[in-house]
C-alpha positions in Angstrom: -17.0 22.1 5.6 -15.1 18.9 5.0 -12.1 20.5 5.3 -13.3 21.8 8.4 -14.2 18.8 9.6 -11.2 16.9 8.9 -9.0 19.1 10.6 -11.0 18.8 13.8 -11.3 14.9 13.4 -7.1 15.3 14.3 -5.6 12.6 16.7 -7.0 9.4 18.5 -10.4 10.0 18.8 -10.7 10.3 14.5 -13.2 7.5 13.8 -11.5 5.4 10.7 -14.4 2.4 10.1 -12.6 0.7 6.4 -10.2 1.2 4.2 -11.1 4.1 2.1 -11.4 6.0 5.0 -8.1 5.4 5.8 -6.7 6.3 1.9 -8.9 9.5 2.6 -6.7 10.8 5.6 -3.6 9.9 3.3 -4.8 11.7 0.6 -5.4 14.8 3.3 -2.2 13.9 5.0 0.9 12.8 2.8 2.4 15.2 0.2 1.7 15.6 -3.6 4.6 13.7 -4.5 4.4 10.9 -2.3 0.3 11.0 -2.6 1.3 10.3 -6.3 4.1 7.6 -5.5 1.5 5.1 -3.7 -1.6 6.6 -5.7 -0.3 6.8 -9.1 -1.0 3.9 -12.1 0.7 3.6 -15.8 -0.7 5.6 -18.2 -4.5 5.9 -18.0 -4.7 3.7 -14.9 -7.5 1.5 -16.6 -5.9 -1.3 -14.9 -5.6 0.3 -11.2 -9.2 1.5 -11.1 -10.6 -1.7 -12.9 -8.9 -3.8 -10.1 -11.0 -2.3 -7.2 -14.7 -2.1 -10.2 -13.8 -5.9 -11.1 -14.1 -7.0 -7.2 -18.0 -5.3 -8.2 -19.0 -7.3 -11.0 -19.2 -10.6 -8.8 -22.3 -11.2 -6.4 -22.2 -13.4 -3.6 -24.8 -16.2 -3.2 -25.1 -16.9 0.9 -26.3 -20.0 2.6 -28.0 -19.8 5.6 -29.6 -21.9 8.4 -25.6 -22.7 9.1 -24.2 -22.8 12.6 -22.1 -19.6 12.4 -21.4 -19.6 15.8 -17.9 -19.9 15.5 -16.3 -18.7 12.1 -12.3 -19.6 11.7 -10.4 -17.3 9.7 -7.0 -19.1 10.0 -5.7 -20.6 7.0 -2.0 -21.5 6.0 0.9 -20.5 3.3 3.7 -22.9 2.3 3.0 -24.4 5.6 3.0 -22.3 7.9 -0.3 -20.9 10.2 -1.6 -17.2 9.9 -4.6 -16.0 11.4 -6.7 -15.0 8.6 -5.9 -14.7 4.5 -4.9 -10.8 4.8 -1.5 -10.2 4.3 0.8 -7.6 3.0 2.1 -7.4 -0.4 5.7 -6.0 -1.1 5.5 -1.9 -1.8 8.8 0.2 -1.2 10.4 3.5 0.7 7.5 2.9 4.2 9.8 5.8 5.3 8.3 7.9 3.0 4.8 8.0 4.8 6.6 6.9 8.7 9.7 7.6 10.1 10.2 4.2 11.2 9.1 2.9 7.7 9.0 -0.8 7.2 10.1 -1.6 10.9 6.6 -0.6 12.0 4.5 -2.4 8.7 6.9 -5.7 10.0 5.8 -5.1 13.7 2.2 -4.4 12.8 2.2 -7.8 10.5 3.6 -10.3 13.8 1.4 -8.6 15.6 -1.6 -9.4 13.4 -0.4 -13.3 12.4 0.4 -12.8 9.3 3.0 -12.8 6.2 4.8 -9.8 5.2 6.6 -9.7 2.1 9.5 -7.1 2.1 10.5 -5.1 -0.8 13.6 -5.4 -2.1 13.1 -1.4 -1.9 13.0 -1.3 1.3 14.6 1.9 3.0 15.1 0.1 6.3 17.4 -2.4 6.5 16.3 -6.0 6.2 18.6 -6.5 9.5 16.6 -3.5 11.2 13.4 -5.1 10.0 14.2 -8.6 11.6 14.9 -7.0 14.5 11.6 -5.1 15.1 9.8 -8.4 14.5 12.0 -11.4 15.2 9.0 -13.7 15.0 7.1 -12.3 12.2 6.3 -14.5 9.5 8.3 -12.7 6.6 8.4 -13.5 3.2 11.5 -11.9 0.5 10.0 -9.8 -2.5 13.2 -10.0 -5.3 13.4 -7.6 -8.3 16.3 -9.8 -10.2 19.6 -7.4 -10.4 21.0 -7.9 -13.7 24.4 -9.5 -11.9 24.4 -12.8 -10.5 26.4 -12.4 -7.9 24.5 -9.6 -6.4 21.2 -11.7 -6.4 23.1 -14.3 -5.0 24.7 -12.4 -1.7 21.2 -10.6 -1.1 19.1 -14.3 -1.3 22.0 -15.7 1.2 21.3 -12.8 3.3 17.7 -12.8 3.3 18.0 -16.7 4.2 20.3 -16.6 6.9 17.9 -13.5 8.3 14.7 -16.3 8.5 12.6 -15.2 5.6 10.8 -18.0 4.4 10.2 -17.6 1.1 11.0 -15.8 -1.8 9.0 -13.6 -4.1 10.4 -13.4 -7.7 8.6 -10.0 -9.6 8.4 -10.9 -12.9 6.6 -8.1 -14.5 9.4 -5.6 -14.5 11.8 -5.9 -17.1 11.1 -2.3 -17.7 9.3 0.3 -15.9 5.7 1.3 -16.2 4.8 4.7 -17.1 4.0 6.7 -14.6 3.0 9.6 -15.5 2.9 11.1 -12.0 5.8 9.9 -10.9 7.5 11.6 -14.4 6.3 14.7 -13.5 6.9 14.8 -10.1 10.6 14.1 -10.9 10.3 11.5 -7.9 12.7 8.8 -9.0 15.7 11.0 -8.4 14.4 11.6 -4.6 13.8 8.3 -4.0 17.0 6.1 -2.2 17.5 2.7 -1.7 19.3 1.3 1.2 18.9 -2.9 0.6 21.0 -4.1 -2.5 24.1 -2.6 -0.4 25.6 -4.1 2.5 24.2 -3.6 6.2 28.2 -2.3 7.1 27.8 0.4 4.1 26.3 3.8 5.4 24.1 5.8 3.6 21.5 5.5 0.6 21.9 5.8 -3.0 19.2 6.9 -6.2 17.4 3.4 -6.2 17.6 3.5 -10.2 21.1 4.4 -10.3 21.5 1.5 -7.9 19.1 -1.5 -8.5 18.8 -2.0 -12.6 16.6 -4.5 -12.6 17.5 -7.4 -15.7 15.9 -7.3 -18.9 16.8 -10.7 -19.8 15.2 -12.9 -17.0 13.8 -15.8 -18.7 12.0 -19.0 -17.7 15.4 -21.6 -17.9 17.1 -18.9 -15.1 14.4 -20.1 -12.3 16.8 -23.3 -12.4 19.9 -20.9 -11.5 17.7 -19.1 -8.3 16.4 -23.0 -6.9 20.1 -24.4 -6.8 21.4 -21.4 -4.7 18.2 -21.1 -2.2 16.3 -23.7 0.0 13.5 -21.5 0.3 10.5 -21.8 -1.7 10.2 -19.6 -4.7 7.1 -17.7 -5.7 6.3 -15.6 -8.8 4.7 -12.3 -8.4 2.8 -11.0 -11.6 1.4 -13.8 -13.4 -1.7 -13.1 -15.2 -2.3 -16.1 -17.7 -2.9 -19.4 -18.3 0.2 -20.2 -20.4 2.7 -18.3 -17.4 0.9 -20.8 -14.5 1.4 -23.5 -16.6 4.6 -22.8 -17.1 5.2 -21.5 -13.3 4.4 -25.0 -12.7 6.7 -27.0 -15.3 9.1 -25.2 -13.8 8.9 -26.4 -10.2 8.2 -23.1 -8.0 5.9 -23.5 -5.2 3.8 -20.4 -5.6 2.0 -17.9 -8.2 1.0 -14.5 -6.9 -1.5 -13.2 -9.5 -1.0 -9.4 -9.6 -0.5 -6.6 -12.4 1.9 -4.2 -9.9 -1.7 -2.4 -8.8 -2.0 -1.5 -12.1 1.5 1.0 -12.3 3.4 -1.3 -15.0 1.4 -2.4 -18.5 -2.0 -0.6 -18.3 -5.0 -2.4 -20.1 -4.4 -5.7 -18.3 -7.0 -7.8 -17.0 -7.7 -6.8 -13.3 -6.5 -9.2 -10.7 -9.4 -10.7 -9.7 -10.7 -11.5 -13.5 -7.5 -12.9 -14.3 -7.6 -15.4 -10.7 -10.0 -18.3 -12.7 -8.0 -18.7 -15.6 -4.6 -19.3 -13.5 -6.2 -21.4 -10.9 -7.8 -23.6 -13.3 -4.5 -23.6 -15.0 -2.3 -25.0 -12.0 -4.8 -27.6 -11.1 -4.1 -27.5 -7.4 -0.1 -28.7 -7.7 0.7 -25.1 -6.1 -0.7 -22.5 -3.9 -2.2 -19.2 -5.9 -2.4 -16.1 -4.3 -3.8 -12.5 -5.1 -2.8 -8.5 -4.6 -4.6 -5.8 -6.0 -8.1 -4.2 -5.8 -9.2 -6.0 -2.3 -10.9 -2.9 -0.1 -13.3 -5.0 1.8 -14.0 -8.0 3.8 -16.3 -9.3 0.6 -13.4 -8.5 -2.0 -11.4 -11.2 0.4 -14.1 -13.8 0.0 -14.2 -13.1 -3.3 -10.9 -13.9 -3.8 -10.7 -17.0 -1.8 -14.4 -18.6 -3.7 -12.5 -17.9 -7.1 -9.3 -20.2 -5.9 -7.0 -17.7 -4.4 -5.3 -19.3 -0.9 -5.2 -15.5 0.3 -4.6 -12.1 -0.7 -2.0 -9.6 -0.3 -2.5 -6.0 0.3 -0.5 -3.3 -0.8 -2.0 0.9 -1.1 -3.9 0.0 2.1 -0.8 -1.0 3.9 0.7 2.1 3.2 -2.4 4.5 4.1 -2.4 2.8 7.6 1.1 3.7 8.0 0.8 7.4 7.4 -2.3 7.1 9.4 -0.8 6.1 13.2 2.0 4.1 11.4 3.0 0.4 13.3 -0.8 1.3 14.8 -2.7 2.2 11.7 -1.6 -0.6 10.0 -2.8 -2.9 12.6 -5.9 -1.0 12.7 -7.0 -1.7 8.4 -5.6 -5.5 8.7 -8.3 -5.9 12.1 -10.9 -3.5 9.8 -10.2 -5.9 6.9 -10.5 -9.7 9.4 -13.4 -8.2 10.8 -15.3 -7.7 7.3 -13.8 -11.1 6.0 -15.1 -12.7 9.3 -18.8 -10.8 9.0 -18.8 -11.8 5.5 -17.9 -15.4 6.1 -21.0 -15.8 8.8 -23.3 -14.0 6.7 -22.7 -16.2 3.5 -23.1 -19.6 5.8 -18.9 -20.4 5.6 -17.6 -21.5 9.2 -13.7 -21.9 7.5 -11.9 -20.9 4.8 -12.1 -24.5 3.7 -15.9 -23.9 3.3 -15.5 -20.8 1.1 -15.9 -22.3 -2.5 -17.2 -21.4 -6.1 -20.7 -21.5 -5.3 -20.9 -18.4 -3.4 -20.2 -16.2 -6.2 -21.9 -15.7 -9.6 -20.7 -12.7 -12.3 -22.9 -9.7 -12.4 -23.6 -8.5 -16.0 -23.5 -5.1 -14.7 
């Protein structure tokens, strides 16, 4: 009967009310392999399902007799406005699940006020992506090549294109294992288009292509800050010491995520491990979030526990095979609708108002 169902739910009038409906149709929708791709953790995937259960353990604690009349849901990143603290996170190959791939995700996101942060596996063209949104606010996600040079052309590039910041992954000197992927013998399907230049035609096996260095330390940030103006943020922090040292070393932002769970599995889910960075960095730089959020509370959430906003990534991608530049616009407005009902309802008129209190940890 579902199957029924869903087959006669086909087209514009298919009534898609929050996120998980929307990873439904993609599960319906995309192919094994590529289902697998976006769905897929490391091993077990403790960490990918206990970033969505964490978001569960916390209970909000609302205060009423508020004027909620008007509830603001703009906030700001490294300066500059967006209209509400949902943005995307960095995932790669958009084409896989939409023809025109990223180019629709970066048109969705200036539609919607808000950052994207491209992949460096992008398979369009950071030029082609530009040009879809010239006045999106766009962010550069880096996975450091193990030659210099090559970093340093791509940063230039990505500068001189108008991204205004850079996102440093740190947690892949290796890759996770994923056991789906493995199986589905997807990594020699997948192609790359980015690390080359725009004049060179054609894609390439991303592996074959992109290693990614083994040897990154914390004395090569110094190397990446004398070549770039733009503000450097690090993507996969998860403790105390790393913020600490995030900030000793001068970068202007920490994104706490564990890769949605697909690199070392039995990691502390995003959300648990938000306190102990935030309370590490003592306000000197902006702390951000990916992984888990679903819903306009899991947002909240996020921002009571210190984060300054949260990036999405699986839902992204679900919206896209869904009516692509549309679908994605359709889960960010889903998602600023719940953050904005869950504001009023917990007595918080801005994002400046959302704050510690409103949460306590369930002992379920």
């Amino acid at each position: 009967m579902e199957d029924k169902m869903g087959s006669e739910c086909e087209g514009p009038e298919m009534s898609l009310v929050c996120l998980t409906d929307f990873q439904a149709h993609a599960r319906e929708h995309l192919s094994k392999s590529t289902r697998d791709f976006i769905e897929g953790g490391a091993d077990d995937s403790v960490t990918r399902d206990d970033n969505i259960a964490a978001f569960k353990r916390i209970r909000l604690r609302p205060r009423y007799l508020r004027d909620v009349s008007e509830v603001d849901t703009r906030t700001t990143i490294q300066g500059e406005e967006i209209s509400a603290p949902i943005c995307i996170a960095p995932t790669g190959f958009h084409c896989l699940v939409w023809p025109d791939g990223e180019m629709s995700t970066a048109r969705a996101a200036q539609a919607a006020g808000i950052c994207y942060i491209t992949s460096t596996f992008a398979s369009c063209s950071l030029e082609d992506i530009v040009i879809a949104a010239p006045e999106g606010l766009r962010w550069f996600q880096l996975y450091v090549h193990p030659d210099l040079q090559l970093n340093k052309q791509l940063i230039q590039r990505v500068e001189s294109l108008g991204f205004k910041a850079l996102v440093i992954t740190l947690d892949t000197p290796v890759c996770g294992n994923r056991r789906h992927d493995i199986r589905n013998q997807l990594r020699r399907n997948l192609t790359l288009t980015d690390l080359q230049s725009p004049k060179k035609v054609n894609s390439i096996p991303y592996f074959q292509m992109t290693p990614i260095s083994t040897s990154l330390c914390w004395n090569d940030l110094s190397w990446f800050q004398s070549i770039t103006r733009l503000p450097i943020i690090l993507k996969g922090i998860l403790t105390k010491e790393d913020a600490e040292l995030a900030v000793k070393h001068n970068v202007q932002g920490i994104i706490v995520s564990n890769h949605g769970g697909r690199q070392l599995d039995e990691v502390l889910a995003s959300i648990d491990a938000l306190t102990e960075v935030v309370a590490a960095v003592k306000g000197k730089i902006e702390v951000y979030l990916d992984g888990g959020v679903r819903t306009g509370n899991d947002v909240l959430k996020a921002l009571a526990l210190g984060a300054r906003c949260i990036f999405l990534g699986r839902p992204i991608l679900w919206g896209l095979a869904y009516k692509g530049e549309h679908g994605v616009k359709e889960v960010l407005n889903i998602l600023t609708n719940e953050f904005h009902t869950s504001m009023a309802l917990t007595g918080c008129r801005s994002v400046a108002e959302i704050n510690r209190n409103l949460i306590q940890f369930s002992r379920l």
